[in-house]
Phi, psi and omega in degrees: 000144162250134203246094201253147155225159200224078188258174153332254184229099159282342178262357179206142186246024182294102162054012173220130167275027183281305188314300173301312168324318185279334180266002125311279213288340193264340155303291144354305162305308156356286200289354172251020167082028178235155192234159165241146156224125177231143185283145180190131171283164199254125195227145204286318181286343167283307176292350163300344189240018202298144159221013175216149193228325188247132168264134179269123161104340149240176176280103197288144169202111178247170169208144174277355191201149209283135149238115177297308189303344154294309191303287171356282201298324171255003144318307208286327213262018197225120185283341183220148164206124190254155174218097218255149156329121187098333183307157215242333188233030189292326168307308177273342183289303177292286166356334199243317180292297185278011178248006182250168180292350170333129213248336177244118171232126182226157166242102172260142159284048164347310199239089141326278187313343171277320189295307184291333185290316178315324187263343144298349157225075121079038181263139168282196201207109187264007164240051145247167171251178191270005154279359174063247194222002165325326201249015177264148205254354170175116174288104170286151176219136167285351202237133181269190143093204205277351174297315191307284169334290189307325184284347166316299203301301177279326182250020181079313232298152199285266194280101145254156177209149180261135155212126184284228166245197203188168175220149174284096211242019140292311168270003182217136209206159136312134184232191199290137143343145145219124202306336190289338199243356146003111164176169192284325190212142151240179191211149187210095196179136150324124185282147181212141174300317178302358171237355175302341186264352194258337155302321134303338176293301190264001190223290179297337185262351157299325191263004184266307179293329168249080194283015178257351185278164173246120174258169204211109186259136159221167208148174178243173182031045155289128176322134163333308206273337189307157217264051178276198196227161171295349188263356202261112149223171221265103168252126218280318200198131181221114187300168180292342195301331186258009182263353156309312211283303161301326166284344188275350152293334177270074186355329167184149183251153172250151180221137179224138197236136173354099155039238138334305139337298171288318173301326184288299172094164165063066186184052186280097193324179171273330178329287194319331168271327181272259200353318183282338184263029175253342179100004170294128141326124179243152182262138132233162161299204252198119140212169160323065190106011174310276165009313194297320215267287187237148193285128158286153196057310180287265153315320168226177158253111164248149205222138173245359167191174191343288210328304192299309198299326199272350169292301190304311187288345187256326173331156176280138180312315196259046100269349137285340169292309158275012146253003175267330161274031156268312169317307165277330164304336180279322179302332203275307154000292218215336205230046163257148153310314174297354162273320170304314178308260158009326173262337180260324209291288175318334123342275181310319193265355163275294181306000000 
């Protein structure tokens, strides 16, 4: 197939996971002989951080100003053609998908639980159109479980299908040690207010409490004001290339997830596969259909405050150690890209 999409960022993973996701899967496509091309506006905070200018197995196409008659010509040259959450120009990219001859016209949702929550409290939503998700011929949702009905419900859409999220298990591997990223507990994430209090709950008051350990944060856009500790250090950013390399420094990782998300439940980050397919043991908080993904006590740990995290953290090596390989064996198993790939191609070709 040939496939154009008209998204966020692929090119750059400065604070957003629409990039390492999209850059799995068009790999993964690739490799079962199907092609992408995606579209992105070249927008000043991404190129500032760019790190991929090429896609392997597909085509980059950035622009600075909207062309319809480009968009167009590979809507019309196109077997599939998507318009993803977040696209900056999605409101006109759908308009251009659904007046071209593309034989497929689709919508993935990255952020569901963001999209419902936004139109539930009477926030627009600026990559839906006011016809909602109806006149698209098939909804990807990253997030599964009872989301799937609201978007029937709230937003028209015909056709759903859940595709979560994957890991790329050619870039996230067990990797080298490294002294810099050293540490008892880590963290790996973009900052969002909506994870802060479940993130002091499980990473700062734990690291308050061991003040001889060393925990280790890395992200983007932390607040001035964030409550950090002397035992806590700081990494600004970390390309995916460095990120075998930071779980594998880590004795354990937390992984917490966005709010919404979490209420929403069935919506399991990409972090949570990649920690798992680096070989960290993961702490996480708590949702709705986590189970589906990883056996709890088995495969993953999970904690609702300190206690739990510093309980977690006192386990014996060789009971974390087997459970970060049962975890990762599941992940190689069930959460790789190329099974995702797969799964929307069997999507497309049913729809």
């Amino acid at each position: 197939m040939k496939i154009v999409v008209f998204g966020l960022s692929v090119s750059s993973s400065w604070g957003n996971g629409h990039a390492p996701l999209w850059r799995a899967l068009i790999r993964a496509l690739h490799a079962d002989g199907h092609r992408v091309t995606f579209f992105e506006r070249d927008v000043p905070y991404y190129s500032a951080h760019r790190d991929v200018t090429a896609l392997e197995g597909g085509e980059l196409v950035l622009y600075a100003d909207w062309d319809a008659q480009q968009a167009r010509r590979a809507a019309d040259a196109s077997d599939v053609a998507i318009v993803t959450s977040y696209c900056p120009d999605a409101l006109l990219a759908t308009a251009t998908i659904l007046e071209s001859r593309a034989p497929l016209r689709c919508f993935y949702d990255l952020d569901t639980p963001v999209t419902l929550a936004r139109l539930a409290a009477g926030e627009s939503v600026d990559y839906v159109g006011s016809a909602g998700l109806g006149p698209f011929d098939l909804v990807f949702s990253f997030t599964g479980g009872a989301v799937l009905d609201l978007l029937r419900t709230r937003l028209g859409a015909r056709h759903v299908v859940a595709l979560y999220g994957s890991v790329d298990t050619d870039v996230h591997a067990p990797g080298p040690v490294r002294s810099q990223y050293r540490a008892s507990l880590s963290y790996l994430g973009t900052y969002a207010a909506d994870r802060q209090a479940m993130l002091e709950r499980l990473f700062i008051e734990p690291a308050r409490r061991r003040p001889d350990e060393r925990f280790v944060l890395g992200g983007a856009s932390y607040p001035a004001d964030f409550p950090w500790t002397g035992n806590v250090f700081f990494v600004r950013h970390l390309p995916p290339g460095e990120h075998a390399s930071f779980y594998a420094s880590s004795r354990m990782t937390v992984n917490i997830t966005r709010a919404a998300m979490a209420a929403a439940g069935w919506c399991p980050s990409g972090r949570l596969f990649e920690a798992a397919a680096c070989g960290v043991p993961i702490l996480s908080d708590r949702w709705p259909g986590l189970e589906e993904f990883f056996e709890p006590d088995s495969e993953i740990l999970l904690a609702t405050n300190a206690d739990d995290a510093l309980a977690a953290l006192d386990l014996p090596d060789a009971t974390l150690a087997s459970i970060a390989r049962r975890a990762r064996e599941r992940t190689f198993a069930e959460h790789t890209s190329a099974r995702r790939a797969r799964q929307m191609i069997e999507a497309l070709e049913a729809a």
